[in-house]
C-alpha positions, 0 to 999 in steps of 0.5 A, a space after each residue: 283607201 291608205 297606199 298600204 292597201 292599194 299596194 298590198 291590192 297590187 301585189 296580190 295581182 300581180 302573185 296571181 298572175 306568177 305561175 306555181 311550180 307544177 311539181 317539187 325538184 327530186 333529189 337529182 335533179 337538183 344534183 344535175 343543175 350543180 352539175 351543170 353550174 359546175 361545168 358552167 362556171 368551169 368553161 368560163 373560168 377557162 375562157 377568162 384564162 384565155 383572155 389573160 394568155 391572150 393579152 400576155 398577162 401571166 400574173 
């Protein structure tokens, strides 16, 4: 057997073994998650700020 083959082999395990989706994300869901990494990316932008007022770095 040539490496391509064996590692094509290998790769074929291994997507067995990934679990699949059980069902598609609906329209709000999706809307949802960006809600969330909006608020997320919020919270630490916030928390680098106080990091800069913290160590009085004001520009």
């Amino acid at each position: 057997m040539s490496k391509n083959t064996t590692a094509r082999k290998a790769a074929k395990k291994i997507a067995q073994r990934i679990p699949l989706p059980k069902k598609k994300v609906t329209w709000p869901q999706a809307r949802a998650f960006s809600v969330h990494l909006l608020t997320a990316s919020g919270s630490f932008l916030a928390f680098l700020s106080l990091v800069a007022a913290s160590e009085e770095r004001w520009t």
